[in-house]
DORO-14797 format. One record per residue: x, y, z of N, C-alpha, C, O in turn. Coordinates in steps of 0.1 Angstrom, whole numbers, plus 5000, padded with zeros to 4 digits. Example, Ala and Ser with C-alpha at 12.3 -4.5 7.8 and 13.67 -1.06 7.14 Angstrom:
// residues 2
513249435078512349555078513249675078514249675085512849785071513749895071512950005079513450115080
//
This chain:
// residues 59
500849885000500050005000500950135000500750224992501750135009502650235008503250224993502850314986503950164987504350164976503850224962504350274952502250174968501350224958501250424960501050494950501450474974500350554975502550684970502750804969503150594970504750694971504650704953505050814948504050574942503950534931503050674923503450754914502150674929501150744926501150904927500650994921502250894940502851064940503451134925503151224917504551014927505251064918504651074906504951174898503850974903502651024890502251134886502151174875501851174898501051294897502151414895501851504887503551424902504351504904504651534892504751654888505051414881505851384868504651494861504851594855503551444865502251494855502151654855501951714845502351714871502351874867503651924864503652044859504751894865505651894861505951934846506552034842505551804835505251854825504251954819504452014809502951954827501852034819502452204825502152304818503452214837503952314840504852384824504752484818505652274821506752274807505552304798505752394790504252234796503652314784502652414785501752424777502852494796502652644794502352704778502752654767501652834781501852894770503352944771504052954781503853014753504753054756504753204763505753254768503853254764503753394764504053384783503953494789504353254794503953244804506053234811507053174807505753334823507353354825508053284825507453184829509053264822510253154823510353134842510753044849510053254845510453274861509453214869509853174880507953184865506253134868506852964868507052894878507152944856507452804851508152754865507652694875509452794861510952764873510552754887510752654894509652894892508952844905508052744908508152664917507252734900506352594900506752484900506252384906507952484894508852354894509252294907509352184913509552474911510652414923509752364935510152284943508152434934507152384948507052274945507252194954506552234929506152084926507151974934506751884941508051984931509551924939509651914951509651814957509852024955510252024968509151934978509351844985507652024975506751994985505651854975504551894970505951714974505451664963503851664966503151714958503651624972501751614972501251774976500651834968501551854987501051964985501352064975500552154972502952034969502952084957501952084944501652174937501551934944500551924933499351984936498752044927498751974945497652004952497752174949496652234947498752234948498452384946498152404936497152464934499452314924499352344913497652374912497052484912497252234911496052234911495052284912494052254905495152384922493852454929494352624919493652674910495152654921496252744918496852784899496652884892497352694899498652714883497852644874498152674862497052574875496852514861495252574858494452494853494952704863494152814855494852884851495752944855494252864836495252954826493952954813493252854809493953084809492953064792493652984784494852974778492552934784492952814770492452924755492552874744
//
């Protein structure tokens, strides 16, 4: 269970991680880099921000 639930972090972590990298381009280089670094550092509450947080953006 634990394996599953460390498995699944990192899923999720990989996952904003990238949709961080496909930003628009018009979106800071400096926006990006910080996001990165919360996603990382803090991995489940990092995503959890993203979430609530970074990944409103006009489509």
């Amino acid at each position: 269970m634990f394996i599953f639930l460390i498995t699944l972090i990192l899923i999720l972590d990989l996952w904003a991680v990238v949709d961080v990298l496909k930003m628009e381009r018009e979106t800071d280089l400096e926006k990006k880099f910080l996001w990165i670094i919360v996603i990382i550092s803090l991995p489940l509450a990092g995503v959890i921000l993203y979430v609530l947080l970074g990944s409103r953006r006009i489509r």
